[in-house]
N, C-alpha and C positions, 0 to 999 in steps of 0.2 A: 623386354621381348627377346626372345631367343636369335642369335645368330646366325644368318643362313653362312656355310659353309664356304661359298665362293668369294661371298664381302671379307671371311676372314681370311681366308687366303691373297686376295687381293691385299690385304693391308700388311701383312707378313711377306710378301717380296717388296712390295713402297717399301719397309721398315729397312729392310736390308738395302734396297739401294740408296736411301736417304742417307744413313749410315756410313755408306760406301764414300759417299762425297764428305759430306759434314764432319765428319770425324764422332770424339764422343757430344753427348747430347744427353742432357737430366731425363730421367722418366716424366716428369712432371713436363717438360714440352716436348717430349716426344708423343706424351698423350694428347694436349695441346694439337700438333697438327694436325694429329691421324684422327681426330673427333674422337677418344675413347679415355679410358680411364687409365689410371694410372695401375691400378693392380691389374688389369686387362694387358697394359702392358709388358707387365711383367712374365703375365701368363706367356703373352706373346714368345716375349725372349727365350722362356721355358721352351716352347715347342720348337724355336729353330735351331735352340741349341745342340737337340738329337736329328736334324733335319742336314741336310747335305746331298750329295752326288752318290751315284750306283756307288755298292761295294759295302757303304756307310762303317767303314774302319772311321778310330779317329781321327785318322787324319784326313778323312770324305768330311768330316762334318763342320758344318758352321761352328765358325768359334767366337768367344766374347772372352773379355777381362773381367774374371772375378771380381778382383779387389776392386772394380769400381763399380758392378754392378752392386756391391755391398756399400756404397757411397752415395746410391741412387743415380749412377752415370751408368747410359750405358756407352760401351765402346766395342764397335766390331774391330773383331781381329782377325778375321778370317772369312772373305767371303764365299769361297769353293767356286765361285765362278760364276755368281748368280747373278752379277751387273754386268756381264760381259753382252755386246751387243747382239741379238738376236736375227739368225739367219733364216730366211724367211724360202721356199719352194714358192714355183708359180701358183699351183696350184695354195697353196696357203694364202698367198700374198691374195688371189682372186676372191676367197672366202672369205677373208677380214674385209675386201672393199666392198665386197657385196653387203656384210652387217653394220660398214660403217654406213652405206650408204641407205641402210634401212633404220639405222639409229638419228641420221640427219633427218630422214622425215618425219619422225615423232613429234608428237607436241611438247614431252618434256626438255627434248634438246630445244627446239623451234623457239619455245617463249623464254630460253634461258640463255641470253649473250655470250655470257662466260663458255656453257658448255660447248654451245652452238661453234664459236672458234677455237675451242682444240677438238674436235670432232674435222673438222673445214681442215684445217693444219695437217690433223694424219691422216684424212683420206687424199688429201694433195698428195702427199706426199708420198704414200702408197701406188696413187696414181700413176705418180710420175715414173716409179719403179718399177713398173709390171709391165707398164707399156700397152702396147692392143690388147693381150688376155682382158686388160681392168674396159675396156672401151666394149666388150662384149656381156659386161654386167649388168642386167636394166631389174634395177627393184623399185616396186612402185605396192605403198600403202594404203590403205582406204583411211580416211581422216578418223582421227581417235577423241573426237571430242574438242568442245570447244577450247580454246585458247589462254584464256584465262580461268576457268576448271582446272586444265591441268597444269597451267603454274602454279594455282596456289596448291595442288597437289603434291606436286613436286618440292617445293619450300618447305610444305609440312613435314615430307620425309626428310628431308634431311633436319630438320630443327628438332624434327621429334614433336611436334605438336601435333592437338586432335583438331580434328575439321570440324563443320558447321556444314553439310549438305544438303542440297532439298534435290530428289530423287524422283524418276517417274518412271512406272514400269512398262511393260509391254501391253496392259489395260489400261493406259493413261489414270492410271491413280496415283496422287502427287503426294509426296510424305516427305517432312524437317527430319533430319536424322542428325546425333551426334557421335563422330566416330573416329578414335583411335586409327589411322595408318599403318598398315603394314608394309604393303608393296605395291605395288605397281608392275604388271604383266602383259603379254598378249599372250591373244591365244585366237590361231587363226585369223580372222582379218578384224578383231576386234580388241580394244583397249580394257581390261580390268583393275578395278584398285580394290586389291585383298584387305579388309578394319576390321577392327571391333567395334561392333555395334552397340551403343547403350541403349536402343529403343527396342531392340530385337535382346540383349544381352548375352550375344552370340558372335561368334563372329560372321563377318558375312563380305560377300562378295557383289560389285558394283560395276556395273559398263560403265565406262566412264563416259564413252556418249547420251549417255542416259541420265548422268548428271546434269542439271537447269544451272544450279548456283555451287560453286563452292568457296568456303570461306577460312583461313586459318586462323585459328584463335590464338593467344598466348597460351593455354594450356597445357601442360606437358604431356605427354600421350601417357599411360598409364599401363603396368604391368599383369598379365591377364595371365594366367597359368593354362597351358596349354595351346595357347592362343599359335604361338609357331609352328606346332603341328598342326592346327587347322588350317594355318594358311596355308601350309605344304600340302594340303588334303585339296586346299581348291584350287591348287594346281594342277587344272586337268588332264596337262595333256602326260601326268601319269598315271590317271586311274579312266580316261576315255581314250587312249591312243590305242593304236594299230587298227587296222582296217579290218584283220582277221577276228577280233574281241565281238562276243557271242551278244547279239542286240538283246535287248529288253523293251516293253511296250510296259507303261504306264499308263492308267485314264487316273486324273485327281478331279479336287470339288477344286472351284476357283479360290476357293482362300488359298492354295496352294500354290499361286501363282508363279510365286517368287522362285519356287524348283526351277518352272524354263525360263527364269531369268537368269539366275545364278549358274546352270549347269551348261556348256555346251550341250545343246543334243544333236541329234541326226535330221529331226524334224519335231515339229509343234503341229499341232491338227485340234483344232477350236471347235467344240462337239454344239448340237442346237441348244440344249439346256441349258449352256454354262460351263459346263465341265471342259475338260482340255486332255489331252493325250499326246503323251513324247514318247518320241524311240527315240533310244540312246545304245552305246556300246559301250559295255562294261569290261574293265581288267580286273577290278577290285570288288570281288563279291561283297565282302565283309562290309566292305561302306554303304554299299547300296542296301544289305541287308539293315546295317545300323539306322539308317537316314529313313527307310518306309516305316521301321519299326514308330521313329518317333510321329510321324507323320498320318502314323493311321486312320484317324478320325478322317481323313480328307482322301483317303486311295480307295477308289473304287474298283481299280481291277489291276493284275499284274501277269505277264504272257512274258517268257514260259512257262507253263504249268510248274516245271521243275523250280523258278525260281521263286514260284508263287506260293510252293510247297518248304521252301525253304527258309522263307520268310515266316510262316506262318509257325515252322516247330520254333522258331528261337524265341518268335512271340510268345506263344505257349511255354518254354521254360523260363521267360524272365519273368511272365505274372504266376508263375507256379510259384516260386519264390518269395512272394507277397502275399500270395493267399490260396495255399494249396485247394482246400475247401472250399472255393468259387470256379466259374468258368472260367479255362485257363488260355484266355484270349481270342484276339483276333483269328478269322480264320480265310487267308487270303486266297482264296480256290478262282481260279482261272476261270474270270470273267463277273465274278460275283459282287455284289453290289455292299461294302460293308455300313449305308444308309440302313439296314435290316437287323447290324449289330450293335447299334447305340451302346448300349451295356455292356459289349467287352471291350470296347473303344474308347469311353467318356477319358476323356484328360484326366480325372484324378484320380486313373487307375495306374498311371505309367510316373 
């Protein structure tokens, strides 16, 4: 699975300051602690080695011992100042105990001892350093799911193993799922766990409250091409954030349920037939356009006309390309019911 950015960064300042103390240390257990590989490693080494202080002369930048990084040792020689102890403003110091003390209410710290007291340790300790500022911080979570859900959640991710979930959605319909782990997020006052899904063979996105059972298996999670980008994609709060992002209204058929599971929206409105309608706020045209596309058997109508219109040309060129010489799709017009286009809709035209 793909790397998100911040885990690697995180393990490249550990690496240096590990280093900083320990002296030199084999690749082979310097991969050992940091849970990675040993060619990752190296990469690692790679990028700190051009990595340093403003100015970035050589003599800004991190340095190492050749001759022994070619012995498979490495040895820092140079740290540029990157263990040096970290000065913190009031205001800083109030924003860490605000997150620390939002990460103490989770269930992933909550069910895990270990994390639970160094979490306990540096918000003391914070605490004690701020003074009244930290006594003016009140964060308070809405419960993210059962307790033992999201430890063995949490185990999985780190072990890298696939889960065993049984899942209910917002129609109380209860489905076994097996699924690869990505991450684990909030968003707004609720808990997500971004997998790969084998039953869906998708990736897909999970309330974790909405989990009944979850189970770790010995299974090693497996490598999904693309799969990183998806998760990044169902992280919503960069393709539904800002308050000024132009709303959209959606009506689908109930098999479509899973959308206002999966998506934050603005509201859900449950129609007498069956059907359901969301407004949501979009940043990301192109996703929304991509995601109705595949979805079309099941969207009955799309407001604004403009995006309805919008949807509907791209429809129109991706089955031109299949089959110039037939109807060239769906045709999502503002309000219209696509029950009446069977035939440019059927799944094994897409």
């Amino acid at each position: 699975m793909a790397e998100r950015a911040d885990d690697r960064l995180l393990r490249l300042l550990g690496i240096v300051a590990y280093l900083d103390g320990a002296g030199p240390v084999s690749v082979a257990d310097l991969a050992r602690r940091f849970g990675t590989t040993p060619a990752q490693i190296q990469k690692d080494v790679d990028a700190l080695w051009v990595s340093g202080t403003p100015g970035y002369w050589p003599d800004d930048l991190i340095d190492f011992d050749a001759a022994s990084i070619d012995r498979g040792v490495v040895h820092l020689t140079e740290a540029r100042g990157m263990t040096r102890p970290l000065r913190l403003g009031t205001r800083e110091a109030v924003a860490l105990v605000a997150a620390l003390r939002a990460m103490k209410a989770t269930g992933a710290v909550q069910a895990d001892p270990a994390r639970s007291a160094v979490v306990e340790s540096a918000l003391r300790k914070l605490t004690d350093a701020t003074g009244e500022a930290a006594s003016a911080v009140d964060v308070r979570l809405a419960p993210g799911g059962d307790r033992q859900v999201v430890s063995a959640i949490s185990s999985a991710l780190t072990a890298r193993h696939r889960l065993q979930i049984r899942y209910v959605t917002s129609s109380d319909v209860v489905s076994e799922r097996e699924v690869d782990p990505v991450r684990l997020h909030t968003q707004d006052e609720y808990a997500y766990l971004a997998a790969w899904c084998y039953r869906a063979a998708a990736p897909r996105t999970f309330r974790v409250d909405r989990i009944l059972e979850a189970t770790e298996t010995d299974v090693p999670v497996q490598e999904h091409p693309g799969v990183g980008e998806q998760a990044a994609e169902i992280d919503f709060a960069a393709l539904f954030a800002g308050r000024s992002s132009p709303l959209a209204t959606i009506r689908f058929a109930p098999r479509a349920r899973w959308f206002a599971e999966e998506v934050p929206v603005e509201s859900v409105r449950n129609l007498p037939d069956g059907d359901f309608e969301v407004t949501l706020r979009v940043t990301n045209p192109g996703w929304l356009r991509s995601t109705l596309i595949q979805l079309a058997p099941y969207v009955r109508s799309v407001a604004p006309a403009a995006l309805a219109d919008d949807v509907a040309g791209a429809a129109a060129e991706a089955l031109a390309l299949y089959d110039s010489g037939r109807e060239t799709g769906p045709t999502f017009g503002h309000g219209t019911d696509p029950r009446t286009r069977d035939a440019a809709t059927s799944p094994d035209r897409h």
